[in-house]
Residue frames relative to the residue before (quaternion, step in Angstrom):
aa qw qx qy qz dx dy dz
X 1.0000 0.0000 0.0000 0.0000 0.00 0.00 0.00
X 0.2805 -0.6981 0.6222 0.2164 3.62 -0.90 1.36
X 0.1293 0.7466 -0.6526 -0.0086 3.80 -1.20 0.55
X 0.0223 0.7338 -0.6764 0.0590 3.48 0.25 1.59
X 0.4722 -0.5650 0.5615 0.3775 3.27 -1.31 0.84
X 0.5377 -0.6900 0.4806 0.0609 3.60 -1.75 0.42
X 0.8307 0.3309 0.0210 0.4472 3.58 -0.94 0.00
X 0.8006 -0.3154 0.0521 0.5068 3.40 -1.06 -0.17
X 0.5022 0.6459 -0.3778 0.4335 3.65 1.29 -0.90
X 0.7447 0.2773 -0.2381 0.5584 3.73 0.46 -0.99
X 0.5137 0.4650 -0.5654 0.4475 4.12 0.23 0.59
X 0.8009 0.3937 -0.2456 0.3785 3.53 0.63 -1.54
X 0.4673 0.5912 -0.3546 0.5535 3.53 1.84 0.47
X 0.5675 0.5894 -0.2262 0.5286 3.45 0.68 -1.06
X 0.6573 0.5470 -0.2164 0.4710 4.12 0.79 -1.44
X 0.6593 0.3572 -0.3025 0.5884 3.24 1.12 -1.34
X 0.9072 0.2937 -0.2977 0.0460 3.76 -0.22 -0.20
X 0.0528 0.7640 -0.4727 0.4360 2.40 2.13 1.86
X 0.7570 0.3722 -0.2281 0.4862 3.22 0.87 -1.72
X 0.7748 0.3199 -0.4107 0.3587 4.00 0.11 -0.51
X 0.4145 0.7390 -0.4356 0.3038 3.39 1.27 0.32
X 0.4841 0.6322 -0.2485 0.5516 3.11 2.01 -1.10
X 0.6950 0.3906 -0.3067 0.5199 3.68 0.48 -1.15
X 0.7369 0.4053 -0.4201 0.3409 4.15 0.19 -0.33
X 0.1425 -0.8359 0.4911 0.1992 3.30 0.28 0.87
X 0.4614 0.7450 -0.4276 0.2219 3.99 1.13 -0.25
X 0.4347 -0.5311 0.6125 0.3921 3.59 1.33 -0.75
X 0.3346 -0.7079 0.6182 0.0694 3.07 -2.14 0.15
X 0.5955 0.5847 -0.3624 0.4150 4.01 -0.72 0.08
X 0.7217 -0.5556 0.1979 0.3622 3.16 -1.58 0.87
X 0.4098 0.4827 -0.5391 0.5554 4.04 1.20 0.22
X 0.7790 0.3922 -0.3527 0.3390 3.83 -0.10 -0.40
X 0.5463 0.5676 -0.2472 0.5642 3.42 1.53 -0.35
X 0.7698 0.2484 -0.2991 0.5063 3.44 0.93 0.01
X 0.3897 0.5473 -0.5381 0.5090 3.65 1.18 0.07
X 0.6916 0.4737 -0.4493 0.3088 3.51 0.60 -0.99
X 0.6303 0.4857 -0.3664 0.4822 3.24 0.36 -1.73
X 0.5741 0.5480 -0.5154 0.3233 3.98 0.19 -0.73
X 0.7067 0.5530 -0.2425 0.3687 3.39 1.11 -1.16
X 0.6460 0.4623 -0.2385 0.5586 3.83 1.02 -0.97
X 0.6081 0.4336 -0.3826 0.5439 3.57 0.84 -0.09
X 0.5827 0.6316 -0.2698 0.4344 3.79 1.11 -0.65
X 0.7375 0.3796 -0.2856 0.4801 3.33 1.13 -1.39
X 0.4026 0.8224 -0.3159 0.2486 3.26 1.42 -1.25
X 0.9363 -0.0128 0.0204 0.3503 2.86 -0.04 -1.44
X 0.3444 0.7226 -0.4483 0.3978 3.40 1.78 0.81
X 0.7843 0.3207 -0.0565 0.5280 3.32 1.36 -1.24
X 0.6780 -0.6585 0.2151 0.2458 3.25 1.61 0.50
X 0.7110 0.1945 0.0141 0.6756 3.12 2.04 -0.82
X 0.5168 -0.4593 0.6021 0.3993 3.47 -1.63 -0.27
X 0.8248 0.1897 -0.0939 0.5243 3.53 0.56 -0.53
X 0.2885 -0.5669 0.7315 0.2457 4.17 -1.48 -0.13
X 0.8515 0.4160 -0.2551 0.1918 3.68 -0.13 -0.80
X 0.4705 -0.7764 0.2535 0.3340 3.60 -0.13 0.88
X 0.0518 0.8423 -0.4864 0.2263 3.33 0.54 1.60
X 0.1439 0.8523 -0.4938 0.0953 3.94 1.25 0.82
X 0.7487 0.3216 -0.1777 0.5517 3.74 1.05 -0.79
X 0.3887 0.7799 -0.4876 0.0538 3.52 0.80 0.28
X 0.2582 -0.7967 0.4805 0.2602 3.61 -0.28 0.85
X 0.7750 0.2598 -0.1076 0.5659 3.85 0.80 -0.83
X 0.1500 0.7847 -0.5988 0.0577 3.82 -0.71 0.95
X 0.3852 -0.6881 0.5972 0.1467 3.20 -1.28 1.59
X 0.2077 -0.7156 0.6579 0.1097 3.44 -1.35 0.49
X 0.0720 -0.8841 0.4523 0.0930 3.69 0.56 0.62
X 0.7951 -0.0875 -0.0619 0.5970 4.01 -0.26 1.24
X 0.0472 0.8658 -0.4980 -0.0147 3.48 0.77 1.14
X 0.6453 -0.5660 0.4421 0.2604 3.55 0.47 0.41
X 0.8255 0.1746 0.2448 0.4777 3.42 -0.51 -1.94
X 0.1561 -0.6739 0.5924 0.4129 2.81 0.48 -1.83
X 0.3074 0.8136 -0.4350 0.2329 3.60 0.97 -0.01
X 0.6406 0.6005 -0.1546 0.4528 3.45 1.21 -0.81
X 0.6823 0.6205 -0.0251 0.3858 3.16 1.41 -1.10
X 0.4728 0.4681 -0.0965 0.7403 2.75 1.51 -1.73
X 0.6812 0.3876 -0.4454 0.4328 3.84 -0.63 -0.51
X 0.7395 0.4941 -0.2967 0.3479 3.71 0.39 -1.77
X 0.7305 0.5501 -0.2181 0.3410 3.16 1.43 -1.19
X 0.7193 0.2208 -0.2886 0.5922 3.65 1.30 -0.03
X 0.4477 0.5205 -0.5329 0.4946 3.54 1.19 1.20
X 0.7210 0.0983 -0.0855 0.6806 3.59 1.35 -0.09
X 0.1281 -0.8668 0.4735 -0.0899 3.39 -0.24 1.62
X 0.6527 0.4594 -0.2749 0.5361 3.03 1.72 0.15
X 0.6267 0.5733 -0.3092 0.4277 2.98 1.47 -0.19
X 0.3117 -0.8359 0.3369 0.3011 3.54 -1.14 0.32
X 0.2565 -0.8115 0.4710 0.2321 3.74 0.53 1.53
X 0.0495 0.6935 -0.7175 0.0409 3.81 -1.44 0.31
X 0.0508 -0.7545 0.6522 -0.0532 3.33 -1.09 1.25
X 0.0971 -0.8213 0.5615 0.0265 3.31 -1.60 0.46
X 0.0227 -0.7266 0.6476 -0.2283 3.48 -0.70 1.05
X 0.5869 -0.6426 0.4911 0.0368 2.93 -1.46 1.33
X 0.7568 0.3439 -0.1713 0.5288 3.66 1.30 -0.78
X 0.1080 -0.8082 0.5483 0.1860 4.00 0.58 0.95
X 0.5078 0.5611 -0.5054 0.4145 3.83 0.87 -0.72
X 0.5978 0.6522 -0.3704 0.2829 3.56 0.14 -1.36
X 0.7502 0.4342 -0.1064 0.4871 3.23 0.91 -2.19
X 0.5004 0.7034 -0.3081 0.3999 3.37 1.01 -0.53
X 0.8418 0.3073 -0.0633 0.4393 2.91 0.49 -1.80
X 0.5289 0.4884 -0.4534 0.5255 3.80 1.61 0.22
X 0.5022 0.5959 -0.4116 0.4725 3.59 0.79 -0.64
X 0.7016 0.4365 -0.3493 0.4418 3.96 0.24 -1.04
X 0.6815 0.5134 -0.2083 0.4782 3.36 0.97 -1.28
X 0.7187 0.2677 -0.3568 0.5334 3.82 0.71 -0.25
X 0.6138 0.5183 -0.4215 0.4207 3.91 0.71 0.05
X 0.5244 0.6649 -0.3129 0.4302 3.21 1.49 -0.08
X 0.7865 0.1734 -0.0388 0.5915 3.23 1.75 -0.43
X 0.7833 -0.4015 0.1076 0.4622 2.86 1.47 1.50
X 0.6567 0.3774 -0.3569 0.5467 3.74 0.57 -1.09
X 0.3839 -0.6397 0.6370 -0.1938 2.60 -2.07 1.15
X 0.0899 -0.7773 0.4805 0.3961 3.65 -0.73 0.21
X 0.7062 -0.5594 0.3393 0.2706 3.00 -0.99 1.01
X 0.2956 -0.7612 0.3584 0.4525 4.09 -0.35 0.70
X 0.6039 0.4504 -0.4881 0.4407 4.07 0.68 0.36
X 0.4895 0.6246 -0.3565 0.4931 3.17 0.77 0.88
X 0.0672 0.7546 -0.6350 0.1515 3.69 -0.20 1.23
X 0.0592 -0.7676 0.6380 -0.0137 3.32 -1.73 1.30
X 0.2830 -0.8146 0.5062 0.0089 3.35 -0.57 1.73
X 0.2800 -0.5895 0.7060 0.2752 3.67 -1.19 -0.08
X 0.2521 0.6339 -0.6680 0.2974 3.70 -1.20 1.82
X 0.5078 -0.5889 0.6202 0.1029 2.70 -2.02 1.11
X 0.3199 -0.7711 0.5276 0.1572 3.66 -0.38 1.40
X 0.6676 0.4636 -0.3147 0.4903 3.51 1.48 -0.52
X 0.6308 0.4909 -0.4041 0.4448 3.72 0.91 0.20
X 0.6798 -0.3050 0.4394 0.5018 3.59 -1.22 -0.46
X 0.3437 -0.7146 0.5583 0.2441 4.24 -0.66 0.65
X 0.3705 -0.7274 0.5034 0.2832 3.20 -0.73 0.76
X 0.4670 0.5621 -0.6232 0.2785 3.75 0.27 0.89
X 0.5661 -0.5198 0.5563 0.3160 4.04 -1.13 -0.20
X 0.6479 -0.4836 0.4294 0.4024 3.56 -0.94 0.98
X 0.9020 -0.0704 -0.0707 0.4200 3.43 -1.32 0.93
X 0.0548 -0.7983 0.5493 -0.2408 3.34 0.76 1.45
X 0.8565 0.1041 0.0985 0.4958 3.78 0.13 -1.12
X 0.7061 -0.5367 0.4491 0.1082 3.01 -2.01 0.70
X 0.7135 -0.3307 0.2647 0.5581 3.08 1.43 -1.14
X 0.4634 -0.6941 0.5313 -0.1457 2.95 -0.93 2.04
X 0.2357 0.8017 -0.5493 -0.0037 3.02 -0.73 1.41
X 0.2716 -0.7375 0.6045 0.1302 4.02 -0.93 0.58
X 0.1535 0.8053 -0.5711 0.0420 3.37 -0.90 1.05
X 0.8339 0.0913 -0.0535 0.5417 3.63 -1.25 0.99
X 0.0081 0.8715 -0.2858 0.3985 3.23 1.42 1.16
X 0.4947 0.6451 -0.1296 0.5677 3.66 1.79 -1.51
X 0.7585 0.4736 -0.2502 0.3713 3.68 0.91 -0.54
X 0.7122 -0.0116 -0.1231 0.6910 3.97 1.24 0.23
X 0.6278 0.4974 -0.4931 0.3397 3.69 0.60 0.12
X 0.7041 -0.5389 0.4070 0.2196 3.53 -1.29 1.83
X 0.2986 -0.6604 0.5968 0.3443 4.12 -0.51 0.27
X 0.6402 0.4579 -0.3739 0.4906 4.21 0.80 -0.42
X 0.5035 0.6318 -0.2738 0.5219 4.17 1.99 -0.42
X 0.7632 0.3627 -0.3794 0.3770 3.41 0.28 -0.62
X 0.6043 0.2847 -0.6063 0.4314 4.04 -0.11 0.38
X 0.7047 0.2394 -0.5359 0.3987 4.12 0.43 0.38
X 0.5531 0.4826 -0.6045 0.3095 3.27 0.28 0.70
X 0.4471 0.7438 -0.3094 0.3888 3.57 1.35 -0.57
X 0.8397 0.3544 -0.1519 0.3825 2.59 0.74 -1.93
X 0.6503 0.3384 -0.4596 0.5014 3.96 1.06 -0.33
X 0.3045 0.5484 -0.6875 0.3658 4.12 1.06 0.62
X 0.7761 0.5162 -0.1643 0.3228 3.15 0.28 -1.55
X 0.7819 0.2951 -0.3266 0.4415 3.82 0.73 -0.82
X 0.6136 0.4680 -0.4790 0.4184 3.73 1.10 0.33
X 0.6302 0.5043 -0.3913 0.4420 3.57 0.77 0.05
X 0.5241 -0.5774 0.5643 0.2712 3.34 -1.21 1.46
X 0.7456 -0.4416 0.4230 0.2647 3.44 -2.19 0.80
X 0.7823 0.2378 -0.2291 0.5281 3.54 -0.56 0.53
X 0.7368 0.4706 -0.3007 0.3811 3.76 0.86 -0.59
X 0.4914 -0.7720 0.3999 0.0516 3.56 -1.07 0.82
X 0.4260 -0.7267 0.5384 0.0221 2.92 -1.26 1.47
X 0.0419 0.7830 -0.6112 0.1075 4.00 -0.62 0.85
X 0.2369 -0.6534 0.6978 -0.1735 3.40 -1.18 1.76
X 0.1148 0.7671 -0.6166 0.1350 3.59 -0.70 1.63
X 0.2545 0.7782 -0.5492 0.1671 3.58 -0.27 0.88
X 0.7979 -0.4385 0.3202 0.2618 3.59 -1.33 -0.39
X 0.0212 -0.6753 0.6250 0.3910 3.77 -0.72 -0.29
X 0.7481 -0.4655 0.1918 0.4323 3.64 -1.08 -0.36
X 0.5842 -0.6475 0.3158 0.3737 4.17 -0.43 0.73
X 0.1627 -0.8231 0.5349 0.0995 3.66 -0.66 0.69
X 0.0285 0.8634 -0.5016 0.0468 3.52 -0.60 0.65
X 0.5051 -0.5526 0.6076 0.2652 3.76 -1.50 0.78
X 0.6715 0.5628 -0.3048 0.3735 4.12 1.11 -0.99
X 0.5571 -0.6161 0.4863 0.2712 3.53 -0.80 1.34
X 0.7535 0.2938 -0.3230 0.4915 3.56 0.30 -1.58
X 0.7748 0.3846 -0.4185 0.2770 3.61 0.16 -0.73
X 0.3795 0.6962 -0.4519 0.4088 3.52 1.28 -0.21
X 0.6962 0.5440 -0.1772 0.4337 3.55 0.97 -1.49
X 0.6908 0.3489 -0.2439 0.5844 3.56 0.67 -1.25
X 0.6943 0.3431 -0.4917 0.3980 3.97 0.26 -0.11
X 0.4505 0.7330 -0.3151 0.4007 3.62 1.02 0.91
X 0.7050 0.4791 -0.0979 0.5137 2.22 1.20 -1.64
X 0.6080 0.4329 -0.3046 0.5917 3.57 1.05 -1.36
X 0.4313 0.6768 -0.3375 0.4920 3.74 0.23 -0.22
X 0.7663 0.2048 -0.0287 0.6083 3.88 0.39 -1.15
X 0.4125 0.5660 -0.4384 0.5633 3.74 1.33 -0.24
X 0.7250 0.4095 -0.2596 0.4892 3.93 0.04 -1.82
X 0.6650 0.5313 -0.4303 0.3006 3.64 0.45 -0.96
X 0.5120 0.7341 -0.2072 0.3950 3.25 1.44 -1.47
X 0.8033 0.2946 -0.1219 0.5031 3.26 0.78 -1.16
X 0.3952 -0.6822 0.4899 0.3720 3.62 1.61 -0.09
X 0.2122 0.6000 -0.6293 0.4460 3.90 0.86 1.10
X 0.3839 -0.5968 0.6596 0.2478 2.69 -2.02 0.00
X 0.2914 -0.7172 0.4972 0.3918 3.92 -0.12 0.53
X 0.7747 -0.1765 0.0996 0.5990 3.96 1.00 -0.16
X 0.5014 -0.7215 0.4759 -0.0386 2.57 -0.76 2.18
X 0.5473 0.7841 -0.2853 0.0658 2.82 0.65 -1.20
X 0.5893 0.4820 -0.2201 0.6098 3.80 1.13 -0.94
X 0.7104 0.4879 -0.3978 0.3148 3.63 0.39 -0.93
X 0.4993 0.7513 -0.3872 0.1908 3.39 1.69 -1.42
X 0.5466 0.5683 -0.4512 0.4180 4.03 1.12 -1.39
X 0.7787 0.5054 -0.2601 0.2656 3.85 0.73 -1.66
X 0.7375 0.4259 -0.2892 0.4371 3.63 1.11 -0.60
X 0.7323 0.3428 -0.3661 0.4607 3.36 1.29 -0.19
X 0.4787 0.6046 -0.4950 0.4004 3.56 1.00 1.04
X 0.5511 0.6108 -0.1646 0.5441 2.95 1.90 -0.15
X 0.7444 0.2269 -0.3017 0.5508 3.64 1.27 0.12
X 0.7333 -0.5585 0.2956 0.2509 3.39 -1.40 0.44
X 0.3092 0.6662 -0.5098 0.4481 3.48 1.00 1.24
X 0.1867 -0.8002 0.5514 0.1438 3.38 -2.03 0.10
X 0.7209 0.2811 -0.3419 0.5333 3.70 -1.18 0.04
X 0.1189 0.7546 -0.6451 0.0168 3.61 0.60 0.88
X 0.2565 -0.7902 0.5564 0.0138 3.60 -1.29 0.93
X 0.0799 -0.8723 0.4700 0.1084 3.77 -0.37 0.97
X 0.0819 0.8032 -0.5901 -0.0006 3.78 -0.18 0.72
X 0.1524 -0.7706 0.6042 -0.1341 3.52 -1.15 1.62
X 0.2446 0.7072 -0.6577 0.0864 3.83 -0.95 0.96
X 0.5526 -0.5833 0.5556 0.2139 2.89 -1.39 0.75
X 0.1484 -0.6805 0.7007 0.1544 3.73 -0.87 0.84
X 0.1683 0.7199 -0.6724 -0.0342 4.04 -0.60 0.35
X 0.2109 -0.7233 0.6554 0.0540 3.05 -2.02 0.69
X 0.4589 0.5240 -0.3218 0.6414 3.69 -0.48 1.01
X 0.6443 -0.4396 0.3397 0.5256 3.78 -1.36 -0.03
X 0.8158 0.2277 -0.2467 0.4709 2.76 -1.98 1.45
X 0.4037 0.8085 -0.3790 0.1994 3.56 1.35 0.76
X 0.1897 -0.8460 0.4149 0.2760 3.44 -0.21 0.65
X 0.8472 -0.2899 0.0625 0.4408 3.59 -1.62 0.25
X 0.7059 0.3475 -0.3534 0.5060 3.75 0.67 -0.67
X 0.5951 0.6248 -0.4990 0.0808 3.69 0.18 -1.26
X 0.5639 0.5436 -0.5038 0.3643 3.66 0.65 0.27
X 0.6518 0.3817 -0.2284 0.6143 3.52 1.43 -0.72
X 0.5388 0.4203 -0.4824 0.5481 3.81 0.77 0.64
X 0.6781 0.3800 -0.3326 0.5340 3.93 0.46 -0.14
X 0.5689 0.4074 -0.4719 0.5364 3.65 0.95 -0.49
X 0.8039 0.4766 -0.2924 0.2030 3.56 -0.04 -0.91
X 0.6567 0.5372 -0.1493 0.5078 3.26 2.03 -0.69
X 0.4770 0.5101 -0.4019 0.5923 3.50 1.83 -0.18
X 0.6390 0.6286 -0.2406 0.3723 2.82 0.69 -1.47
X 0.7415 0.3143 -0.1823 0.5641 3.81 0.73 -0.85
X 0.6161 0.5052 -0.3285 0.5072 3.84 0.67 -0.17
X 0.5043 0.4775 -0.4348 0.5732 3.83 1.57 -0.52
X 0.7355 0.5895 -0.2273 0.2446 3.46 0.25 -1.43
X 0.5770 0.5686 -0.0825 0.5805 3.59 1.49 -0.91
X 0.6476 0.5812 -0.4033 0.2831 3.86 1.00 -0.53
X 0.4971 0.6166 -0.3716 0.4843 3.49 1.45 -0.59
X 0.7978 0.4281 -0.2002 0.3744 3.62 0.69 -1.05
X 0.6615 0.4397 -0.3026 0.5269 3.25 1.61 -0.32
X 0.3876 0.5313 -0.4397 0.6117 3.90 1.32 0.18
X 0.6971 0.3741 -0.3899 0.4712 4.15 -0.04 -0.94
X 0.6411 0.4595 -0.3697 0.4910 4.07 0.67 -1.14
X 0.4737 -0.6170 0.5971 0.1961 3.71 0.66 -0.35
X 0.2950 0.7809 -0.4008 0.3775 3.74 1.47 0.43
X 0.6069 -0.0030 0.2710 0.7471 3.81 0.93 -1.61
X 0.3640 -0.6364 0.6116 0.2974 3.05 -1.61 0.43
X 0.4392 -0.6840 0.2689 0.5167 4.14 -0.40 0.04
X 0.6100 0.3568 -0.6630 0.2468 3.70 0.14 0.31
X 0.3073 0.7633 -0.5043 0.2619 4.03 1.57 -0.12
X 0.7870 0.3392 -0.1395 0.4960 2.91 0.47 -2.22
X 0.6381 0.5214 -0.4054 0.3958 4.31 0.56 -0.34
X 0.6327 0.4588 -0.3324 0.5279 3.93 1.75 0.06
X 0.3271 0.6494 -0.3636 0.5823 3.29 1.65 -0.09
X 0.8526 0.4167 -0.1752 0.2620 2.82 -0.10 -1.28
X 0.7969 0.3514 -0.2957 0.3926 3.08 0.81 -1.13
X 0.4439 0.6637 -0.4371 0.4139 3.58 2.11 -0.10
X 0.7628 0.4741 -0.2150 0.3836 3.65 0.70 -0.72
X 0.3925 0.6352 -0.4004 0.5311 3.51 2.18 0.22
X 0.6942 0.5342 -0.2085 0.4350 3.41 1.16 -1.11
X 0.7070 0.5172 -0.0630 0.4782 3.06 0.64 -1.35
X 0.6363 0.5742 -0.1971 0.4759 3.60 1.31 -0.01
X 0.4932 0.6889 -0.2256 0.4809 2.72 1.43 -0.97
X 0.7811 0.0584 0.0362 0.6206 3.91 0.36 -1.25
X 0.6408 0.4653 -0.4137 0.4492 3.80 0.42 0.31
X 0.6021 -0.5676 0.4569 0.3266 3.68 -1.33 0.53
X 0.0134 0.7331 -0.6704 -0.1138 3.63 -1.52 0.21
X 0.3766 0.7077 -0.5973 -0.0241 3.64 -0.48 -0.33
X 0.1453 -0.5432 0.7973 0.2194 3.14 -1.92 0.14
X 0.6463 -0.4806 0.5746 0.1453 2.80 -2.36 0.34
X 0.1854 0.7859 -0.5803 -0.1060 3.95 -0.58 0.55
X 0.8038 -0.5306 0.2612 -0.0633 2.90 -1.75 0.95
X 0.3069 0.7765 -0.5504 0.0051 4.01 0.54 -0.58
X 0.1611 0.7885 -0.5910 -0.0549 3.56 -0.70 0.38
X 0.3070 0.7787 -0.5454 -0.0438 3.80 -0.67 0.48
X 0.4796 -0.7180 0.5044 0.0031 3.06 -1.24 -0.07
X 0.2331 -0.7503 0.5659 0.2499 4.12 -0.47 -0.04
X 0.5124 -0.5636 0.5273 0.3765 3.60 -0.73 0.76
């Protein structure tokens, strides 16, 4: 079930995602739609679940910039009683994963509702709307001076007792010369924009900072190369894969020029191959 909000609400949404379109430096289209999904399969099965927080009866789940919607659609026929609802500033995007997964059967599920929202505005739900609120990989257009008000409308749509959960990244670590180099660069790209290049560590510090409890911190290491664990093949796809995507924008900043950052690149295709990568990921929740 499509539910795009309407009318003036869905123009002054639309406005905003001229301007945070500016802040996602990742691009858009069906190569970005699969970096994503690359990513929810990443957290998936590093941490074993779609979720950490003990959310077994949840009757109402927020999905908060859902990307794809891939999450949603999953949560929503992992809880069939429940009523899933996601939001995301880019409806084409979601659109255009939806065609692509109906193409192979998946559906969205009918307790399953996708909206058009600005994660950087006020959410259009009412205080204590949901069971549990989740934000993932988040580290990629949200402002570092943005994240306690995103927290805080995590925190004021979710009903007393129900839980709030923040999955994202820390920053990528590597044995590869070129990629060592370009995660610098992109690095001074995020700074540029006042981003975090990987939030991830900080997540424990800002949400000790808002009015929530039993805050919970769950960390694994995703590595690719020797000693690789279950995802790291879909961590190196997703991090070439995002470091290709970014070369146009780092040629306009005047960072690399692009055949600089396209010899990079193809050095760190090689060099991947037999050399370590890992990053650090993140679970944080909490109970309202």
């Amino acid at each position: 079930m499509m539910a795009w909000f309407r009318g003036s609400r869905r123009q002054r949404n639309l406005q905003r995602q001229i301007q945070q379109d500016e802040a996602y430096i990742f691009g858009k289209g069906n190569e970005e739609i699969r970096r994503l999904d690359l990513q929810h399969f990443m957290f998936r099965w590093e941490f074993g679940d779609d979720f950490s927080a003990p959310i077994r009866n949840a009757r109402s789940i927020l999905d908060v910039a859902c990307g794809t919607g891939r999450w949603a659609r999953d949560m929503a026929r992992r809880f069939p009683r429940a009523q899933i609802v996601a939001f995301d500033n880019n409806p084409q995007q979601i659109e255009n994963a939806i065609q692509q997964a109906f193409m192979v059967g998946d559906t969205v599920p009918n307790n399953c509702s996708l909206l058009v929202g600005d994660a950087m505005g006020r959410f259009g739900f009412a205080n204590s709307s949901f069971h549990f609120v989740m934000a993932r990989a988040n580290s990629a257009y949200v402002p570092i001076e943005r994240w306690p008000h995103l927290l805080n409308e995590m925190i004021r749509v979710t009903a007393p007792g129900g839980w709030i959960e923040v999955r994202d990244f820390g920053v990528v670590r590597t044995e590869s010369i070129a990629l060592t180099a370009m995660t610098g660069i992109f690095a001074n790209l995020a700074a540029g924009r006042n981003l975090h290049p990987g939030v991830g560590p900080y997540i424990d510090k800002y949400l000790t900072q808002q009015p929530v409890r039993d805050i919970r911190i769950r960390r694994v290491t995703v590595r690719a190369g020797r000693r690789a664990t279950r995802a790291g093949r879909l961590l190196l796809a997703d991090y070439l894969a995002l470091m290709d995507r970014i070369g146009p924008l780092v040629a306009r900043v005047g960072l690399a020029s692009q055949d600089q950052w396209n010899q990079l690149m193809r050095q760190a295709r090689d060099e991947t191959s037999y050399v370590t990568t890992e990053v650090e990921l993140t679970a944080a929740y909490a109970r309202r």
